[in-house]
C-alpha positions as CSV (number, residue, x, y, z in Angstrom):
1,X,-112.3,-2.1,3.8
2,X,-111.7,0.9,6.0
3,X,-114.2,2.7,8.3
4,X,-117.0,5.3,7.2
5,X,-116.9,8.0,9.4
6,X,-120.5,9.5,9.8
7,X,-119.5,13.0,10.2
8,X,-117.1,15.6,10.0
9,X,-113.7,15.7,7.4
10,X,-111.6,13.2,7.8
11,X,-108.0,13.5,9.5
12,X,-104.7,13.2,7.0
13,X,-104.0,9.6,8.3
14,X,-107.8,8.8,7.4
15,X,-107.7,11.0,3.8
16,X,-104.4,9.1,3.0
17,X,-106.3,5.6,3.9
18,X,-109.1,6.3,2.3
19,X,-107.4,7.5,-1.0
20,X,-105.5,4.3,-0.6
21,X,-108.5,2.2,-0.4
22,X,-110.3,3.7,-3.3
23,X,-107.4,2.8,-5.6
24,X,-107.0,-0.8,-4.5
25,X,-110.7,-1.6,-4.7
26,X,-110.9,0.6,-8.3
27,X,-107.6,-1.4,-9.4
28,X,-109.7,-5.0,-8.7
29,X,-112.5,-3.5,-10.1
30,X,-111.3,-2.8,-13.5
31,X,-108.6,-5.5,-13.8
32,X,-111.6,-8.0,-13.2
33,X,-114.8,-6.5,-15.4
34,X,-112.9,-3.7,-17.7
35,X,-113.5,0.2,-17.6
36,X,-117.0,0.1,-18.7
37,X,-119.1,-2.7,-16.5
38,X,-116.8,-1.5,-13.5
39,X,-119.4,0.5,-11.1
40,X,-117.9,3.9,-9.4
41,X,-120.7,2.6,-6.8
42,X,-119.5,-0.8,-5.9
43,X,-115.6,0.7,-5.6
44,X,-117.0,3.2,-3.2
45,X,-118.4,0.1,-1.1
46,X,-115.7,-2.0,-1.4
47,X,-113.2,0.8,-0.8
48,X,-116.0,1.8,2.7
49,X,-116.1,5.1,1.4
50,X,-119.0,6.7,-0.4
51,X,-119.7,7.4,-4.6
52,X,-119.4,11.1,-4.1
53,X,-116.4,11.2,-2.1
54,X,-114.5,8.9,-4.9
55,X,-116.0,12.0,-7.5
56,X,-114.9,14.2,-5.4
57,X,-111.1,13.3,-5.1
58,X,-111.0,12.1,-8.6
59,X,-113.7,14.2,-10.8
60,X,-114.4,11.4,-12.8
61,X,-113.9,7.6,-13.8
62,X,-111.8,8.0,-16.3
63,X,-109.3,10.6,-13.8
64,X,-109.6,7.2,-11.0
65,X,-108.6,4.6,-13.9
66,X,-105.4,7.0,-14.5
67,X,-104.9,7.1,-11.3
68,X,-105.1,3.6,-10.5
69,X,-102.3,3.3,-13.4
70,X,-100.3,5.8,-11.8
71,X,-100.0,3.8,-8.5
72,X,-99.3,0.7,-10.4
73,X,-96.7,2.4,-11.9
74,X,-95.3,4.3,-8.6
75,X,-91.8,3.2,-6.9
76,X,-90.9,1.4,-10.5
77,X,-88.1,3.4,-11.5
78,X,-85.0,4.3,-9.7
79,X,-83.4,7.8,-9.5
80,X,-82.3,10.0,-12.3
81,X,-79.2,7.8,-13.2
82,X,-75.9,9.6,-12.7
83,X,-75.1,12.4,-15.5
84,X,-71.5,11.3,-15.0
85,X,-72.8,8.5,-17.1
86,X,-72.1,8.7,-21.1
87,X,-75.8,9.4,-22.3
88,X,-76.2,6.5,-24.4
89,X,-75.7,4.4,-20.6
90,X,-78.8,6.8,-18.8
91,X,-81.1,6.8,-21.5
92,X,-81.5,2.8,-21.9
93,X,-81.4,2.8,-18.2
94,X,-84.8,5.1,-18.0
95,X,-86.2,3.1,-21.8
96,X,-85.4,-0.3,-19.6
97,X,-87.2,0.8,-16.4
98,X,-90.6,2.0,-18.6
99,X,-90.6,-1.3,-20.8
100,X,-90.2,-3.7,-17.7
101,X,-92.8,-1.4,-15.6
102,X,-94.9,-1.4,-18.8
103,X,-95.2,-5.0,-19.3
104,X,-96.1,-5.5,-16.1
105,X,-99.5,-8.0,-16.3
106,X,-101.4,-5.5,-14.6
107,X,-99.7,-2.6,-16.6
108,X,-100.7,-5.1,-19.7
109,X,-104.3,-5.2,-19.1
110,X,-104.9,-1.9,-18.1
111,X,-103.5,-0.8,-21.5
112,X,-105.4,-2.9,-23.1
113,X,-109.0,-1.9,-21.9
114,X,-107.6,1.6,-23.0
115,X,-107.3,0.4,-26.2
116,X,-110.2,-1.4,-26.4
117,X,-112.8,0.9,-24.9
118,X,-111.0,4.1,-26.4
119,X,-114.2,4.6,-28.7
120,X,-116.2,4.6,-26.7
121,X,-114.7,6.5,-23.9
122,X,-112.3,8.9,-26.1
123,X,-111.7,11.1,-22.4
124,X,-110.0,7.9,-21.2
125,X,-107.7,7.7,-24.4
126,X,-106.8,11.4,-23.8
127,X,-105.9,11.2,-20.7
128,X,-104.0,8.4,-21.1
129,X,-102.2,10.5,-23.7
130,X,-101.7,13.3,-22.0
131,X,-100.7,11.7,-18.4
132,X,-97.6,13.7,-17.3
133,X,-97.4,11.9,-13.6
134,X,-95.6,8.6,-15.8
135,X,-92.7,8.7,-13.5
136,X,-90.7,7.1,-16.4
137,X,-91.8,9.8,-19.0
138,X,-90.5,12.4,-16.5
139,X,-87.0,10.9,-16.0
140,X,-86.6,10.1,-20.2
141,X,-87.7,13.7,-20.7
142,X,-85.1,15.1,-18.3
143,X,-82.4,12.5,-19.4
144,X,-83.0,14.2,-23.3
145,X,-83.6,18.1,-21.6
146,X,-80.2,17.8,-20.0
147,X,-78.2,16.7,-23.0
148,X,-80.0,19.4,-25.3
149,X,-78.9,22.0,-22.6
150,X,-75.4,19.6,-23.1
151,X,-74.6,20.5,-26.4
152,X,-75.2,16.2,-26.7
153,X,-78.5,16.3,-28.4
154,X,-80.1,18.9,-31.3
155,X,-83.8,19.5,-30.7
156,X,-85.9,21.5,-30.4
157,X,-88.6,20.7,-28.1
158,X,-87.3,17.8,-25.9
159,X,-90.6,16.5,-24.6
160,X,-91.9,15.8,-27.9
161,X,-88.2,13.6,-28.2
162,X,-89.2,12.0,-25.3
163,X,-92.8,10.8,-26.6
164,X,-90.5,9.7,-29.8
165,X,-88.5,7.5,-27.9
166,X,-91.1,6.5,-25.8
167,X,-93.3,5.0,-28.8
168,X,-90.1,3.5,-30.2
169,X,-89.0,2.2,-26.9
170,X,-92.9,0.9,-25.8
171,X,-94.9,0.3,-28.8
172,X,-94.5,-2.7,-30.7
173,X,-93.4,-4.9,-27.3
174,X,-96.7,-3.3,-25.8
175,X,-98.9,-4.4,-28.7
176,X,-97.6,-8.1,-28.6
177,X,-98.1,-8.1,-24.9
178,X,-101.5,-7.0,-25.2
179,X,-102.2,-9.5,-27.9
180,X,-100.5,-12.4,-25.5
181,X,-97.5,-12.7,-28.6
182,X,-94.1,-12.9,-28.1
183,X,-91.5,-14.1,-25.7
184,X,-90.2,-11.0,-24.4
185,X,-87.2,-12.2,-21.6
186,X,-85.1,-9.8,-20.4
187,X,-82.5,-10.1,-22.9
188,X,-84.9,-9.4,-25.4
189,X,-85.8,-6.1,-23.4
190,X,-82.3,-5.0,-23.1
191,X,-81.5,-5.7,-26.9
192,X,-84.4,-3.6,-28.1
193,X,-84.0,-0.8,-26.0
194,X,-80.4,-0.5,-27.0
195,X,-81.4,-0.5,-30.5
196,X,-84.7,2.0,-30.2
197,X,-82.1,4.4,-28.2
198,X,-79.2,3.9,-30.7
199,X,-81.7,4.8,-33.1
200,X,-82.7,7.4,-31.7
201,X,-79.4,9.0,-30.8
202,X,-78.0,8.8,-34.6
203,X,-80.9,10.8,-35.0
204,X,-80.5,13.8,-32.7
205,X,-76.8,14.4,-32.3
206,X,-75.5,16.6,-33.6
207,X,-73.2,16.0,-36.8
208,X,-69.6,17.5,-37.3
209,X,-69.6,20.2,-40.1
């Protein structure tokens, strides 16, 4: 818990702490009771902070629970591998980071309240849709941007290759995770994320006349 100050805006050091704590007492809050019995209130307390300065840096619960994914998510993934690498080589190395970082307990449960509470909260399901701050979406869509500009890759519109891939890549292992099936080691990681990209490549390059 950090301390309230009772007047006056906060310093960078103190905005930066207090952003912090908001996300770590958010992040207990919905890991342990879910999106929907998890109080904006009681994160403000926990986090020392108040209700309308947690609405105020987020706009709304469903922009904190992304948020909270986005810092579960941030330092996972190593710089854009080296585009001296053949592509096949960078592309599993971007799929590999996003399935470990996915299947990540914490990454595992937070999916599946998504999934669960998606009804009734369809802005969570959106935004979880539409997140762009995925670090591992940015890197897979610049992996498949720079072989388009390559001449390595035909498509048209490389981000929508990317959410391709992505479901190929994250899909099925995420749905067995969430459903506590499967023993997925990391052999078993690296053989299906070779296979989704070889797929995926014997899709999109281009074929000799």
């Amino acid at each position: 818990m950090i301390n309230s100050r009772k007047s006056g805006r906060p310093d960078a050091d103190e905005a930066a702490r207090i952003g912090e704590a908001i996300l770590a007492a958010a992040e207990a809050a919905f890991l342990t009771s879910g999106f929907s019995k998890a109080s904006v209130q009681a994160i403000a307390a926990a986090a020392g902070t108040s209700k309308q300065t947690v609405f105020a840096r987020f706009g709304s619960k469903e922009r904190l629970f992304i948020a909270v994914s986005d810092a579960l998510l941030k330092g996972r993934f190593s710089p854009m591998p080296a585009s001296v690498l053949p592509l096949r080589e960078r592309l599993i190395d971007v799929a590999a980071q996003a399935l470990d970082a996915m299947l990540d307990p914490r990454m595992v449960m937070m999916s599946s309240i998504i999934t669960g509470e998606a009804k009734r909260f369809p802005e969570l399901a959106q935004l979880a849709n539409d997140d762009a701050t995925f670090a591992g979406r940015d890197l897979m869509r610049t992996v498949i941007a720079e072989a388009v500009d390559a001449g390595e890759l035909r498509c048209q519109n490389p981000g929508r290759a990317m959410l391709m891939l992505q479901d190929m890549v994250l899909s099925s292992p995420l749905r067995a995770a969430v459903a506590g099936q499967g023993d997925m080691d990391a052999a078993w990681r690296q053989a299906w994320v070779s296979e989704a990209v070889d797929l995926f490549l014997n899709g999109l390059r281009p074929r000799a006349v």
